[in-house]
BASEPA-724105 format. One record per residue (C-alpha): residue in one letter; z, y, x. Coordinates in steps of 0.02 Angstrom, whole numbers, plus 32768, in hexadecimal, padded with zeros to 4 digits. Each point is the difference from the previous one (the first is absolute). Example, Ala and Ser with C-alpha at 12.3 -4.5 7.8 and 13.67 -1.06 7.14 Angstrom:
residues 2
> rest,Z,Y,X
> A,8186,7F1F,8267
> S,7FDF,80AC,8045
END
This chain:
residues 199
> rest,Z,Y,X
> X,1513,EC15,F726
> X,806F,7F63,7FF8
> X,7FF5,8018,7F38
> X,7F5F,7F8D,8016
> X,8065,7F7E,8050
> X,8056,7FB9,7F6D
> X,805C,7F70,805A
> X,803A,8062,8081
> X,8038,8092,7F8B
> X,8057,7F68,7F97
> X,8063,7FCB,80AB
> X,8023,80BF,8018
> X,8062,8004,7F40
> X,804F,7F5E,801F
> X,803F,8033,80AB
> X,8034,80AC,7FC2
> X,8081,7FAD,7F7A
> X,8064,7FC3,8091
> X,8098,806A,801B
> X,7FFE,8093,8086
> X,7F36,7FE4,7FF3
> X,7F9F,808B,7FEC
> X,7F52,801D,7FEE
> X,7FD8,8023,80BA
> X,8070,7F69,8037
> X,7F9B,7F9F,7F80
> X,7F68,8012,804A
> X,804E,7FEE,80AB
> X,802F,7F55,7FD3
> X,7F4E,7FDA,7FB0
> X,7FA5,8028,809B
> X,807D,7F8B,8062
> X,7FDE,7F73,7FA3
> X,7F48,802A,7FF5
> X,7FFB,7FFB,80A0
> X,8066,7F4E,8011
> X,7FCB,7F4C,8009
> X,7FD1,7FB6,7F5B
> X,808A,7F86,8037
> X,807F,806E,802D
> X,7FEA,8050,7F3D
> X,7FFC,7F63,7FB3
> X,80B6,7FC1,8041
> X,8042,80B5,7FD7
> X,7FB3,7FD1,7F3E
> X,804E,7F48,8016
> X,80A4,8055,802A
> X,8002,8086,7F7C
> X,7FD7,7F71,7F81
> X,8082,7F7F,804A
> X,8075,8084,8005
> X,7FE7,8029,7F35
> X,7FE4,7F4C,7FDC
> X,80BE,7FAD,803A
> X,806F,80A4,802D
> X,8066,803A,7F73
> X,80C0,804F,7FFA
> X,8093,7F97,7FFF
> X,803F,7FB5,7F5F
> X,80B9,802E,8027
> X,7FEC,809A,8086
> X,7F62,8047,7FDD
> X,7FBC,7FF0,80A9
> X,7F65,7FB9,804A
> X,7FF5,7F4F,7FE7
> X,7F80,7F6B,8000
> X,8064,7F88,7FAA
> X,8078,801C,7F67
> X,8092,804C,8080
> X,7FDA,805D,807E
> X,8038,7FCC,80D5
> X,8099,8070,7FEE
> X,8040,7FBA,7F60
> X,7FDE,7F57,8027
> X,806D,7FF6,80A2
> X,8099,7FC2,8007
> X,804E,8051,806C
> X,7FED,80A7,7FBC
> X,80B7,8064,7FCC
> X,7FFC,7FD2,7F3D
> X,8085,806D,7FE1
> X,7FB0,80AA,8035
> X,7F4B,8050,7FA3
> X,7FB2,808C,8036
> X,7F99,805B,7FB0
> X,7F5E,8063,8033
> X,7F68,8060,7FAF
> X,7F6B,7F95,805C
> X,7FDE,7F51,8054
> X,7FD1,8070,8081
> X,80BC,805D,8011
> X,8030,7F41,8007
> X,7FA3,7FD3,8084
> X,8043,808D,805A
> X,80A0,7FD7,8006
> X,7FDC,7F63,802F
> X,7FAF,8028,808D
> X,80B5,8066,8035
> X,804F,7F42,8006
> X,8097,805F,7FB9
> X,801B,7FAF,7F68
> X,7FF1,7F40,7FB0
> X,8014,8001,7F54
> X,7F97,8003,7F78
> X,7F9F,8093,7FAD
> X,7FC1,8034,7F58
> X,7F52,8068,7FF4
> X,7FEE,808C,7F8C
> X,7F61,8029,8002
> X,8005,80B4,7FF8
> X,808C,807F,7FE9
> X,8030,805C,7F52
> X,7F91,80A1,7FE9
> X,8018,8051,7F6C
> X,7F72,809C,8037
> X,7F89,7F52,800E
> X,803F,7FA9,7F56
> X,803F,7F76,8075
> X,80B4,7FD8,7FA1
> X,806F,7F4B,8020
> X,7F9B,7F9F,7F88
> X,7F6D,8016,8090
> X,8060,7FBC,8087
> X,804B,7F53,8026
> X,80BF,8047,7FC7
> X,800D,7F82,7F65
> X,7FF3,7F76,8083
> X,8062,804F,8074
> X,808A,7FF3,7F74
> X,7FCD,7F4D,7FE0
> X,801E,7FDC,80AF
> X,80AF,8046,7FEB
> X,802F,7F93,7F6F
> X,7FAF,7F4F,805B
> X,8039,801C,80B5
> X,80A0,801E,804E
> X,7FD6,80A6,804B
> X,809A,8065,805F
> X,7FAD,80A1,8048
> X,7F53,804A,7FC6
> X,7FB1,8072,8098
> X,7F99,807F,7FB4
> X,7F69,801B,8074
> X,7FA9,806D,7F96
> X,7F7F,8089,8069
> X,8078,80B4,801A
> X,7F84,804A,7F82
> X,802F,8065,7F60
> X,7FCE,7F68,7FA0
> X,8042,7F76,8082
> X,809C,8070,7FED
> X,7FFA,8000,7F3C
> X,7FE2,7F4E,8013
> X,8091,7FD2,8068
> X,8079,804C,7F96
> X,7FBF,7FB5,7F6D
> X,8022,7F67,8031
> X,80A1,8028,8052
> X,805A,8017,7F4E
> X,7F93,7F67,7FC0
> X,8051,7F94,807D
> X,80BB,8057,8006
> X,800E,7FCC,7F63
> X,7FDA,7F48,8025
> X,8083,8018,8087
> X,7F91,7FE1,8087
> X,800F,8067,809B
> X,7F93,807C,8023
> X,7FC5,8049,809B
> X,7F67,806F,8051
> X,7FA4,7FFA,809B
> X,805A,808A,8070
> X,7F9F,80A5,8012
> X,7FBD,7FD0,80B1
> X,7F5B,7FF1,7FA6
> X,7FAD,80BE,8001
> X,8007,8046,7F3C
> X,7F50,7FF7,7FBA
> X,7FCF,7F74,805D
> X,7FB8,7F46,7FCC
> X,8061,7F5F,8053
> X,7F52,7FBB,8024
> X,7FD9,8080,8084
> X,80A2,800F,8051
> X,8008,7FAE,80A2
> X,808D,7F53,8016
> X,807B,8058,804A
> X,802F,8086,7F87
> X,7FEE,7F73,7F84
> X,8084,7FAB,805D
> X,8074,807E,8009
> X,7FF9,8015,7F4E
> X,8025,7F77,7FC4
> X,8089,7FE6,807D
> X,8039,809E,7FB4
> X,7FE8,7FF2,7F5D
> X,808F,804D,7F92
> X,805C,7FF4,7F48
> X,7F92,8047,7F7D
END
């Protein structure tokens, strides 16, 4: 019994709070690195530690950053004039990776969920609004996942911006319903955004 391993049942129950890690994959992933150079382990350690040590989100979108603003946000040749707005850093990479859009992006971190007690004061919306108020923004994409709650979400903050004036519009329906930006491929990302519509 592995029970009477208690640092490899430790790497097991760290491994197994990863997301989409399960107990089985867990141990999968302890024997691999059992069975991997000392040196090989130690730069994955370095990494995970570097990684925690300087990355943190983006003072003014919320994404991944190593310094106060994040690459996005601190080029200047980004559209100023047009935010949009996703559930993830990983939705934003995805769209990024379409090469259909250059402006600048604001990170929720998450998507309103009443069922889960998740309500606007959990998500980045107050600096969303902030954003409003500071920056001259013309047109807010919403590029929330076509979920129940990226749906909820989106029109949200559809009358929270209307009011402001702002324009409002939605990534066009080319993405399947159900479906998270971060695993749909470039292409459909592309279209969407090219065909993104009035909200």
């Amino acid at each position: 019994m592995l029970t009477s391993l208690p640092s490899f049942a430790r790497l097991e129950a760290e491994l197994g709070k990863l997301p989409g890690i399960g107990s089985k994959t867990a141990a999968r992933l302890a024997f691999h690195l059992l069975r991997t150079s000392e040196q090989d382990v130690a730069a994955l350690a370095e990494a995970l530690l570097e990684m925690r040590r300087k990355v943190h989100f983006c003072q003014r979108c919320f994404h991944i950053a190593e310094e106060e603003l994040c690459q996005i946000c601190r080029n200047p040749v980004r559209e100023k004039q047009r935010l949009c707005v996703v559930q993830e850093p990983q939705d934003l990479l995805a769209i990024e990776r379409s090469h259909s859009y250059s402006g600048l992006y604001h990170v929720l971190h998450g998507a309103l969920s009443p069922l889960d007690g998740i309500g606007p004061d959990d998500l980045k919306i107050s600096q969303l609004l902030q954003r409003l108020k500071q920056e001259s923004i013309e047109e807010i994409i919403l590029a929330t996942n076509f979920t129940v709650e990226g749906e909820a979400t989106a029109l949200y903050l559809a009358r929270l911006c209307k009011e402001k004036g702002i324009q409002v519009t939605r990534l066009a329906h080319g993405i399947p319903s159900g479906s998270d930006l971060e695993y749909v491929d470039a292409g459909t990302v592309q279209q969407a955004v090219a065909g993104r519509r009035e909200f």
